[in-house]
KOLTI-600665 format. One record per atom (N, C-alpha, C, O): residue number from 0; chain; atom name; y, z, x. Coordinates in steps of 0.02 Angstrom, whole numbers, plus 32768, in hexadecimal, padded with zeros to 4 digits. Atoms other than C-alpha are relative to their C-alpha. Layout:
! residues N
NODE   resi   chain   name   north     up   east
NODE    NUM       A     CA       Y      Z      X
...
END
This chain:
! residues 97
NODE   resi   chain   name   north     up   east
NODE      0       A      N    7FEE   802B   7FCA
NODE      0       A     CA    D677   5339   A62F
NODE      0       A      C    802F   8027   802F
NODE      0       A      O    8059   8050   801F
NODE      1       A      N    7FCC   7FBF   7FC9
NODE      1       A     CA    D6C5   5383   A6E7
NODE      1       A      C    803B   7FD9   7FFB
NODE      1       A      O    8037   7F9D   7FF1
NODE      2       A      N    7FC7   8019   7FFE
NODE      2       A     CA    D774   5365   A6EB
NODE      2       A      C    8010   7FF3   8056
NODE      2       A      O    803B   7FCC   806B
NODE      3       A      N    7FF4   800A   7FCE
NODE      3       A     CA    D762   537A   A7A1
NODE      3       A      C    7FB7   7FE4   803B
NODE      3       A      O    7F87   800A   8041
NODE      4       A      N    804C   800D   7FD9
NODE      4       A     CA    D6D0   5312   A826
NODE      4       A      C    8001   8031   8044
NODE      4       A      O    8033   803A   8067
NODE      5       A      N    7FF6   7FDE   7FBA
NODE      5       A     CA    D6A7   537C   A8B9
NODE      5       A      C    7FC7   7FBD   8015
NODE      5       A      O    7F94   7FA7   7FFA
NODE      6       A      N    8025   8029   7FD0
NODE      6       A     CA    D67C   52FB   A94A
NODE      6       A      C    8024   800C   8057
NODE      6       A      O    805E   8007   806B
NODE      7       A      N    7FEA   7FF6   7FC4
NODE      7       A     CA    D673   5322   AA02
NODE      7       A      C    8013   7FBE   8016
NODE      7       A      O    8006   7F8A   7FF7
NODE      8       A      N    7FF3   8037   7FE9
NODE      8       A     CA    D6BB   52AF   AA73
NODE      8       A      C    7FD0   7FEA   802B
NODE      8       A      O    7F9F   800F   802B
NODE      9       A      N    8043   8019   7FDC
NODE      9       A     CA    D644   524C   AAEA
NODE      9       A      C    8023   8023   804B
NODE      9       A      O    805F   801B   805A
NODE     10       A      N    7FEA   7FEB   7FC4
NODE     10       A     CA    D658   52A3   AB92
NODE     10       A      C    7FE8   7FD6   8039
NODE     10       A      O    7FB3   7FB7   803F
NODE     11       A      N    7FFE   802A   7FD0
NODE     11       A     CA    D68F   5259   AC38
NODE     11       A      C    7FE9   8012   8036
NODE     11       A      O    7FE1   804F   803C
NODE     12       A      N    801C   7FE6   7FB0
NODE     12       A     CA    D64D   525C   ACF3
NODE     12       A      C    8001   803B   800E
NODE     12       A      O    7FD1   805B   8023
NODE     13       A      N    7FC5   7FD3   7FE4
NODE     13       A     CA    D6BC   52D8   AD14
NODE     13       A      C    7FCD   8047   7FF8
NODE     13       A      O    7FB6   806E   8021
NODE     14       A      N    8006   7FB8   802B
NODE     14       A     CA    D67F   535E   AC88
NODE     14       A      C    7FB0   8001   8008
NODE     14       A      O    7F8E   8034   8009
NODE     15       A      N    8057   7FF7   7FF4
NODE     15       A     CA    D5BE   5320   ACA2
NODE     15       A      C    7FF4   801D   8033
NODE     15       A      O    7FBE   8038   803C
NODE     16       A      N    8026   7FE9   7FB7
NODE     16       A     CA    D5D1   5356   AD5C
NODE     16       A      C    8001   804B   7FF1
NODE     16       A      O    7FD3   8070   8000
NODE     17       A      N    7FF4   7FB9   7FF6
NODE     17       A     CA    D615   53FB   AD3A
NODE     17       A      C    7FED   802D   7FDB
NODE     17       A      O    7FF7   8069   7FE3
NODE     18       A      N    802E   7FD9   8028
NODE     18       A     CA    D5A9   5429   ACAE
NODE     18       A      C    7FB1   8008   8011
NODE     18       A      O    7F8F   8036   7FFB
NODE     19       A      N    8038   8008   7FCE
NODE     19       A     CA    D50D   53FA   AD19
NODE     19       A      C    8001   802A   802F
NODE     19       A      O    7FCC   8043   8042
NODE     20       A      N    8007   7FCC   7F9F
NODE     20       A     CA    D53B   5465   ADC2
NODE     20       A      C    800F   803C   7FCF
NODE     20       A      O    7FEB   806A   7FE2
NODE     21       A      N    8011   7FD0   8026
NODE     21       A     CA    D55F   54E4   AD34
NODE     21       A      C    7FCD   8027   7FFA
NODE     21       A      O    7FC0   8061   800C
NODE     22       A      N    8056   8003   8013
NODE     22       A     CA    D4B0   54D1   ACF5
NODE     22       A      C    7FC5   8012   8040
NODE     22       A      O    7F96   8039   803B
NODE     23       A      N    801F   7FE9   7FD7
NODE     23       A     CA    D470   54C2   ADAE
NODE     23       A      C    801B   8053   8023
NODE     23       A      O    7FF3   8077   8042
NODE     24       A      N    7FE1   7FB5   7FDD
NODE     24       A     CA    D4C8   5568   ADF0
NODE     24       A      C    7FCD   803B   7FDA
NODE     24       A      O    7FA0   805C   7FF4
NODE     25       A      N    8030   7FD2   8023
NODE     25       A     CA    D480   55D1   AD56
NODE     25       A      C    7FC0   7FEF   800B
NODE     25       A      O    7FA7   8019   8031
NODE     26       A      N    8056   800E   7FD5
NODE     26       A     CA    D3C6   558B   AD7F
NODE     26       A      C    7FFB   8023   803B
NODE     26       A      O    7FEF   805D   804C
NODE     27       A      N    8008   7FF3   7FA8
NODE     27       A     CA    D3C7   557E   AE30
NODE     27       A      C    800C   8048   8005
NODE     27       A      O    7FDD   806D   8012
NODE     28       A      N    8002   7FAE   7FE7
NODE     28       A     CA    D408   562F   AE47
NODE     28       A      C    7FD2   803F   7FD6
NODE     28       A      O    7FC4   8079   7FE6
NODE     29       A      N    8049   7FDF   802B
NODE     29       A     CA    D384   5666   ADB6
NODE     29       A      C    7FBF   7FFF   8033
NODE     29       A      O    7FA4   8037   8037
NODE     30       A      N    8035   8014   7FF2
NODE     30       A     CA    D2F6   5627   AE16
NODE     30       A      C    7FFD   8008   805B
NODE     30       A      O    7FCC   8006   8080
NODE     31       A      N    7FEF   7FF8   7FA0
NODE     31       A     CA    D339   563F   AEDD
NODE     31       A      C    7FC5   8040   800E
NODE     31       A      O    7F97   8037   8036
NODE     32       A      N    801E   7FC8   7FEB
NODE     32       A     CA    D2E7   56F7   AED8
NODE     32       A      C    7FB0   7FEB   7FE4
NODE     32       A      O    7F88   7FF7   8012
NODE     33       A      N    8036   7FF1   8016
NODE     33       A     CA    D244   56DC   AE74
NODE     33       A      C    7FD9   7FBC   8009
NODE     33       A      O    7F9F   7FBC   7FF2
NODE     34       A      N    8022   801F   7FF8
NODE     34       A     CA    D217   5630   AEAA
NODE     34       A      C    8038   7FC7   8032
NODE     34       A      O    8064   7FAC   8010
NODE     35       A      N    7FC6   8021   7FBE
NODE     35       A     CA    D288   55CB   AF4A
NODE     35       A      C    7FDE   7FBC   7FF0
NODE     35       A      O    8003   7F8D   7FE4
NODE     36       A      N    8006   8040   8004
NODE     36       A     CA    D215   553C   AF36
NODE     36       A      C    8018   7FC8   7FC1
NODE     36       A      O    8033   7F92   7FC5
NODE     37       A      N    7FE5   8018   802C
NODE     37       A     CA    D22F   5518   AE8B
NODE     37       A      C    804F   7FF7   7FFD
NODE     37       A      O    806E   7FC3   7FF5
NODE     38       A      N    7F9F   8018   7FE4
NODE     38       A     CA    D2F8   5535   AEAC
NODE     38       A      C    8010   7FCB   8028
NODE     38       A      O    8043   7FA9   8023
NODE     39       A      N    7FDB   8048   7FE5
NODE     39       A     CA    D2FD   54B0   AF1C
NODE     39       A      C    7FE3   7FBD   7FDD
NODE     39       A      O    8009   7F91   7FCA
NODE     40       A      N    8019   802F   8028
NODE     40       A     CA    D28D   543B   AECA
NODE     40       A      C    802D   7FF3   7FC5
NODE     40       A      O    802E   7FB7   7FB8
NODE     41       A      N    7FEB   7FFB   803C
NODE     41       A     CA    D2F2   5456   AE2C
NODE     41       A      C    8054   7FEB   8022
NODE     41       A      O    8079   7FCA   7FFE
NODE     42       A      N    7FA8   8010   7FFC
NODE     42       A     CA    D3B0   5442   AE88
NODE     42       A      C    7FF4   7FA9   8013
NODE     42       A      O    8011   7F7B   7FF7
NODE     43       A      N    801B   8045   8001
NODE     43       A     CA    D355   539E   AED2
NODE     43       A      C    8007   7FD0   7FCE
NODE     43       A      O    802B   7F9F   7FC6
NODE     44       A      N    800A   8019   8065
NODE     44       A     CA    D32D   536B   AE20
NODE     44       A      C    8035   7FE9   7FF2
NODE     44       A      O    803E   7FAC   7FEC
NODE     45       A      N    7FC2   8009   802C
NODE     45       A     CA    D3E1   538C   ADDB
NODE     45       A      C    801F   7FDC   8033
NODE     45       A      O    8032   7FA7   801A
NODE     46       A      N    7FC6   8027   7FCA
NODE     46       A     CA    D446   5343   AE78
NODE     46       A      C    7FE5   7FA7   7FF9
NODE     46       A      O    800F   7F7C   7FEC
NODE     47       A      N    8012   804B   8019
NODE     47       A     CA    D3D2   528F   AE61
NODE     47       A      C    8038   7FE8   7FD5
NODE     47       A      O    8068   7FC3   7FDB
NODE     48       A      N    7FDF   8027   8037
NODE     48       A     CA    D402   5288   ADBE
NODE     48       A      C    8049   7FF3   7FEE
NODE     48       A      O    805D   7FC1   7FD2
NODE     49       A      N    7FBF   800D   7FFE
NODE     49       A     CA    D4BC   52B3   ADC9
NODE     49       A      C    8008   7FBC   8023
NODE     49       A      O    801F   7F90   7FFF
NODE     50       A      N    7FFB   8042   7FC7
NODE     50       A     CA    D4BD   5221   AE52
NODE     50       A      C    7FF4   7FCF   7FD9
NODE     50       A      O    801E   7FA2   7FD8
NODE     51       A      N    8008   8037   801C
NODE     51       A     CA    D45C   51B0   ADD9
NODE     51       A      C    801C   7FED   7FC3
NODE     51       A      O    800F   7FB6   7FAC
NODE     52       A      N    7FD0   8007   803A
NODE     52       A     CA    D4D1   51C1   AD40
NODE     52       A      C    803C   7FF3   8013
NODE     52       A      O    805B   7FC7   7FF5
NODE     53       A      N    7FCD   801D   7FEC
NODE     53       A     CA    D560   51C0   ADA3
NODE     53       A      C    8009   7FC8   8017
NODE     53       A      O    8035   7FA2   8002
NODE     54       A      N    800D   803A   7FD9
NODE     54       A     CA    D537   5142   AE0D
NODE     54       A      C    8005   7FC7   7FCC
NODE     54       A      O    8036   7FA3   7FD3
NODE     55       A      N    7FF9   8026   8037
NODE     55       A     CA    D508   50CF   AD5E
NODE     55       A      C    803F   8004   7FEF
NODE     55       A      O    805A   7FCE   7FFF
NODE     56       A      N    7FD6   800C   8016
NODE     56       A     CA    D598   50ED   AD1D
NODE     56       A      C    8040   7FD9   8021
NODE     56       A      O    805E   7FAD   8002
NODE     57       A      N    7FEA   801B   7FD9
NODE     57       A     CA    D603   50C0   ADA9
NODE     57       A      C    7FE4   7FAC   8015
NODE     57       A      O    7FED   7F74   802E
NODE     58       A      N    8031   8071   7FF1
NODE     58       A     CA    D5A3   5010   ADBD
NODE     58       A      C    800A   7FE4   7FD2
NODE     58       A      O    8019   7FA9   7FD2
NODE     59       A      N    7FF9   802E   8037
NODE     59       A     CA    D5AF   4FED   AD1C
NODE     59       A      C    8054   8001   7FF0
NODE     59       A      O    806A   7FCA   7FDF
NODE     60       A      N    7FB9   802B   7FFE
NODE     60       A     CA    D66F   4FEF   AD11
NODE     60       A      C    8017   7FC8   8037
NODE     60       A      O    803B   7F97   8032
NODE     61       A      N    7FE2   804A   7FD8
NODE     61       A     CA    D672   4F94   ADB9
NODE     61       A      C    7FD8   7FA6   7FE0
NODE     61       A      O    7FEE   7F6D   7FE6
NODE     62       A      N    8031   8037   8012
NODE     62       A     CA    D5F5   4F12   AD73
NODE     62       A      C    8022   7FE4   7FCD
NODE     62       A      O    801D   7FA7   7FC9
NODE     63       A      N    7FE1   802A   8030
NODE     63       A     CA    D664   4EF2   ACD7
NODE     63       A      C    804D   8002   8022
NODE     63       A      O    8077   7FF2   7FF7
NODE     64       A      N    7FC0   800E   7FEE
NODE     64       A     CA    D708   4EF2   AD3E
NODE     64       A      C    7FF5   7FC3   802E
NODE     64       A      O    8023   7F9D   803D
NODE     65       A      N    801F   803B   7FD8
NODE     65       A     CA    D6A6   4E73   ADA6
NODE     65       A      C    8018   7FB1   7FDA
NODE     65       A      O    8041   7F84   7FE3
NODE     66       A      N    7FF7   803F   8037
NODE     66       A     CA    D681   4DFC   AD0F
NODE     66       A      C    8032   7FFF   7FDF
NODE     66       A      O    802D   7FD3   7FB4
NODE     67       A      N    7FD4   8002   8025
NODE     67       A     CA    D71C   4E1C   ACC5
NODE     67       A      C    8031   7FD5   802C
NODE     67       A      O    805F   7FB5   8011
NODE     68       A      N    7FDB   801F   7FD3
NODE     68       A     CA    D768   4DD1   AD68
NODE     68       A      C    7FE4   7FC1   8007
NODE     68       A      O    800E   7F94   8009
NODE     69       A      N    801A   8032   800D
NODE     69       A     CA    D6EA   4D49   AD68
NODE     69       A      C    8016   7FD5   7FCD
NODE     69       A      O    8034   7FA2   7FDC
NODE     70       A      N    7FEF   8021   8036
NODE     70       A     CA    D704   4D11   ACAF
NODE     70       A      C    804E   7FDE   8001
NODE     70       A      O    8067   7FA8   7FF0
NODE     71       A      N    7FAA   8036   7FF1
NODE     71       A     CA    D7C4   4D07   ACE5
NODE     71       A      C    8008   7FC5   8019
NODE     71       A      O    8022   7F96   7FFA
NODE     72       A      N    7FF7   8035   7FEB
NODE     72       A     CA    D7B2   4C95   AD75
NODE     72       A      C    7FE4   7FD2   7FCF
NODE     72       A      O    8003   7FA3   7FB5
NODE     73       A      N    8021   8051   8029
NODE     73       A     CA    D735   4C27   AD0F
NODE     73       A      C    8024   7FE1   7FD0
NODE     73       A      O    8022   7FA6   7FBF
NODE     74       A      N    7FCB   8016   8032
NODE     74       A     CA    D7B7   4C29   AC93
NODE     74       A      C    8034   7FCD   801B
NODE     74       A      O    8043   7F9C   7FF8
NODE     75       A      N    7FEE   8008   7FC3
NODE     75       A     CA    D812   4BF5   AD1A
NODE     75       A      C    8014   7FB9   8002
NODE     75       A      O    803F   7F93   7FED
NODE     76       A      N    802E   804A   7FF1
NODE     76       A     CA    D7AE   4B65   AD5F
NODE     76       A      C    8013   7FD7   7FC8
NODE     76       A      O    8039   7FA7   7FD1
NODE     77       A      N    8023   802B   8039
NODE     77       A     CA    D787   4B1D   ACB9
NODE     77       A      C    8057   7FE0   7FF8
NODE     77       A      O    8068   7FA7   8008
NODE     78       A      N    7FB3   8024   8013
NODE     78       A     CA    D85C   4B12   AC80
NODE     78       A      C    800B   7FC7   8031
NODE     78       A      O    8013   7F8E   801B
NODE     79       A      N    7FDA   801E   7FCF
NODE     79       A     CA    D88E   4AC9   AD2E
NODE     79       A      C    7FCA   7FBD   7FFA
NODE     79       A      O    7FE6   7F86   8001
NODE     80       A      N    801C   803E   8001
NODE     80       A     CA    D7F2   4A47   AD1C
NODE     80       A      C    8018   7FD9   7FD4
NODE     80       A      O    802C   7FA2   7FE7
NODE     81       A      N    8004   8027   8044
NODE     81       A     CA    D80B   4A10   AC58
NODE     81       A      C    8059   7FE2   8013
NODE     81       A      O    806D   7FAC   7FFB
NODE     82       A      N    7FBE   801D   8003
NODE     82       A     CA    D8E0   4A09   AC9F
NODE     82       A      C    7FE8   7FC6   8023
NODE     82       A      O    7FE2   7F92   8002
NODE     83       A      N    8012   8032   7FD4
NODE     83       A     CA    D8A5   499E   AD3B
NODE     83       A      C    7FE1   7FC2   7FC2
NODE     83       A      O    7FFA   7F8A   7FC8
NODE     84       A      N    8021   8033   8022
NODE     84       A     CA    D840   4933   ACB4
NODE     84       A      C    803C   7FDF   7FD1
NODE     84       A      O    804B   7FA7   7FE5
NODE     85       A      N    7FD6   8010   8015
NODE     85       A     CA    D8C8   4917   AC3C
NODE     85       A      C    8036   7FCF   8028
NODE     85       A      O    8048   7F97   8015
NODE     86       A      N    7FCB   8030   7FCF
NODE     86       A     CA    D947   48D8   ACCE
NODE     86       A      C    7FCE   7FCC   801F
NODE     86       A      O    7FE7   7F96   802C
NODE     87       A      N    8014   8047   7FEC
NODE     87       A     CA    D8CB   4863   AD0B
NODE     87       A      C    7FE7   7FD3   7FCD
NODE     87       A      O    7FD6   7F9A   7FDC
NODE     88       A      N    8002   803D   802A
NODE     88       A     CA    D8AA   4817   AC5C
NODE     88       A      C    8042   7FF1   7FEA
NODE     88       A      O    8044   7FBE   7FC8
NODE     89       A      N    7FB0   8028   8015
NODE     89       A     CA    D965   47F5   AC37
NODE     89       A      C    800A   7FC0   8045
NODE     89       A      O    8026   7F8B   8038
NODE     90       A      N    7FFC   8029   7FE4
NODE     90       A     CA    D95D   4799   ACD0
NODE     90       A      C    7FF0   7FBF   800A
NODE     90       A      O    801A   7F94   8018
NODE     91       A      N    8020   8032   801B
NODE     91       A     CA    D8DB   471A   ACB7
NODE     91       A      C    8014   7FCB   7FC4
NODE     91       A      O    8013   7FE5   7F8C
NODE     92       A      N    8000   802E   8031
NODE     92       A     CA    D8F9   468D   AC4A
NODE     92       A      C    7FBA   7FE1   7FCE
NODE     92       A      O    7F8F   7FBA   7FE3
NODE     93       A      N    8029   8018   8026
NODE     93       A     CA    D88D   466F   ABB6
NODE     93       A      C    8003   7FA0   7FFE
NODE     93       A      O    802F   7F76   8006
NODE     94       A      N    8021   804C   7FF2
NODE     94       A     CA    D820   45C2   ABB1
NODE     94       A      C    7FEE   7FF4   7FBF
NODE     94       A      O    7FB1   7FF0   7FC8
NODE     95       A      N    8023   8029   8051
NODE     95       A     CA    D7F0   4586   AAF3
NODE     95       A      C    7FDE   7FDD   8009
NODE     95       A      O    7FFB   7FB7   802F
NODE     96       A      N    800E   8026   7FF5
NODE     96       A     CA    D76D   451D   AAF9
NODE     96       A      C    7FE9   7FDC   7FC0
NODE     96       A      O    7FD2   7FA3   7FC3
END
């Protein structure tokens, strides 16, 4: 049994961008002399996808800072209704019949 786990950490925006334009630099400047079309087709490629990972990721924290602001008010709403309800049944006088 290891006494020690090796586990990477999950990497952020940050380190995905700059391991990607890494990745595109060594390509792209592989492929500039022996084929231009494929080099741009290929920086094309990688620039999308940076955009569409970043982009996701960025939406999806605004999207749960959204509903997280939502769930508050409703939280909200709901207290200030059930108080409002409470003060208008102390008011009322019960009827027995």
């Amino acid at each position: 049994m290891r006494k020690y786990k090796l586990s990477l950490p999950l990497p952020d925006i940050t380190g995905v961008w700059i391991f990607s334009l890494g990745v595109w630099f060594h390509i792209v400047g592989r492929l500039v002399y022996r084929s231009p079309r494929m080099a741009f087709f290929l920086s094309e490629l990688i620039a999308v996808i940076l955009v569409l990972s970043g982009a996701y990721r960025v939406l999806d924290a605004w999207i749960a800072r959204v509903s997280r602001e939502e769930r508050e008010a409703l939280e909200a709403r709901q207290a200030a209704i059930l108080a409002a309800e409470k003060e208008d049944d102390g008011d009322e006088p019960h009827v027995s019949q």
